[in-house]
N, C-alpha and C positions, 0 to 999 in steps of 0.2 A: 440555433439557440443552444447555449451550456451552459453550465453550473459551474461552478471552482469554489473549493475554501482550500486555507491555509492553515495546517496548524504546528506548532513548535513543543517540542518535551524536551527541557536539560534533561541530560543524562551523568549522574557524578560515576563518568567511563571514558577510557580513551576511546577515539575515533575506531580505533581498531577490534576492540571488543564489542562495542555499536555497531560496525560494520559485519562482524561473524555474526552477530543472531539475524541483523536484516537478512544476511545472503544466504542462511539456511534456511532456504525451501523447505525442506523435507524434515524438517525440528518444528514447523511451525505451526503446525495442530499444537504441539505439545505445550510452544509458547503462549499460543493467542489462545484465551479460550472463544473467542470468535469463530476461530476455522474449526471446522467438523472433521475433514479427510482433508488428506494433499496428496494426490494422484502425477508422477513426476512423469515425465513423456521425452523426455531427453536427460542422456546419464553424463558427468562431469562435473568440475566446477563450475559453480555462480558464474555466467560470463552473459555477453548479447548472444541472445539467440535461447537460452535457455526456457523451457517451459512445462508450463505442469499444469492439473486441474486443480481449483481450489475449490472447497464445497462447504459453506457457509450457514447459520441458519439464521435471516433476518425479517424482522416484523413476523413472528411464526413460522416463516416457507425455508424450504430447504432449497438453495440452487448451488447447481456446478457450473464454473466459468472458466474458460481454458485463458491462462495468461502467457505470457512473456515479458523477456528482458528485451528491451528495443536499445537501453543506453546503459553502460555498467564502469563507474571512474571507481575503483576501491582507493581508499585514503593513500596519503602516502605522509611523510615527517614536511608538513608546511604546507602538505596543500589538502584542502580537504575534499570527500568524494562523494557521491551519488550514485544512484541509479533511479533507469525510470523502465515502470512495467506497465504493459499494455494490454488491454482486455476488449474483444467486442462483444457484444450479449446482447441481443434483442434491440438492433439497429442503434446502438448504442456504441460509441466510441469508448472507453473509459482509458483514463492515464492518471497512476500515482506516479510520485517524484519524489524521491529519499532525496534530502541533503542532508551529511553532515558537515559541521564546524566545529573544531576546537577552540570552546570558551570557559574560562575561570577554572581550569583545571582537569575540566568536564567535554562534551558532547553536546551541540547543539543538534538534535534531531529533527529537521522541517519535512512535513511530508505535505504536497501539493498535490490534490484529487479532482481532477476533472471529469465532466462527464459531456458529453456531446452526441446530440442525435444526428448524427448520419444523413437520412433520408426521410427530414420532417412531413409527417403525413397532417393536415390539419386536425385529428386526432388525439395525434401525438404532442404538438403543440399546445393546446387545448391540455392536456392530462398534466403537461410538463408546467403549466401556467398556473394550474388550482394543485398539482399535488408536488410541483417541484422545492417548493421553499420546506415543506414535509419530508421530502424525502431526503432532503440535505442536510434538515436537521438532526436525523434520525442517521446518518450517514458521518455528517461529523461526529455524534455520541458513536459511536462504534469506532471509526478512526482513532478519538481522543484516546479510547479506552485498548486497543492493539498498541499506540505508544507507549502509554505505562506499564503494557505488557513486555515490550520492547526493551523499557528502562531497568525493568526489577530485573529484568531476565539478563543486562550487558551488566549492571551494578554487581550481578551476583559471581559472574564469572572470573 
């Protein structure tokens, strides 16, 4: 059983300016007012393999969730790039997905969130059936709202 939404923010930014605030990690408490800390656990550039703790505070609760980079394409002149970061937390798969696309002068930014339980307990299933459509809701308003963080913050640079 998973969950997935999709969502899109133009950004009036090139791909490449879009691309620098996605792949700084360690700027991105300062971007999102969503993130609380970011805890980096490998030093270098944005690449696969990269990861760090991010520590968020949702519906009231404070958690920390150790991510990575599983997939990392940075833009180039004609073609545009993504990445995708992966998290597990509490038998829980989780996978965002950056795209961007150069459109109308601009940045299409698509980020694609998935969640998937692992090792459905009938519990789990059950929780995921009456509080899953809640949780997504509440999950995409916080996504929507890190992209227009994302946006102000590539527009600005």
């Amino acid at each position: 059983m998973d969950h997935k939404t999709t969502l899109t923010q133009h950004i009036n930014a090139p791909a490449d300016s879009v691309w620098a605030v996605v792949s700084d990690i360690p700027g991105s408490a300062a971007t999102l007012s969503g993130v609380d800390a970011i805890q980096m656990l490998t030093d270098g550039p944005y690449a696969e393999g990269t990861r760090w703790k991010e520590t968020r505070t949702m519906m009231g609760r404070s958690e920390t969730v150790e991510m990575g980079v599983s997939q990392c394409e940075p833009p180039s002149p004609g073609r545009a790039g993504g990445t995708t970061v992966k998290a597990l937390q509490g038998g829980a798969d989780y996978t965002s997905r950056f795209s961007l696309a150069e459109r109308d002068g601009g940045t299409d930014l698509t980020l694609t969130f998935g969640a998937e339980i692992i090792k459905p307990t009938r519990f789990s299933r059950i929780m995921l059936t009456v509080f899953g459509p809640l949780g997504m809701r509440i999950t995409r308003k916080a996504l929507a709202k890190d992209l227009a963080e994302i946006a102000a913050k590539a527009e600005s640079l």
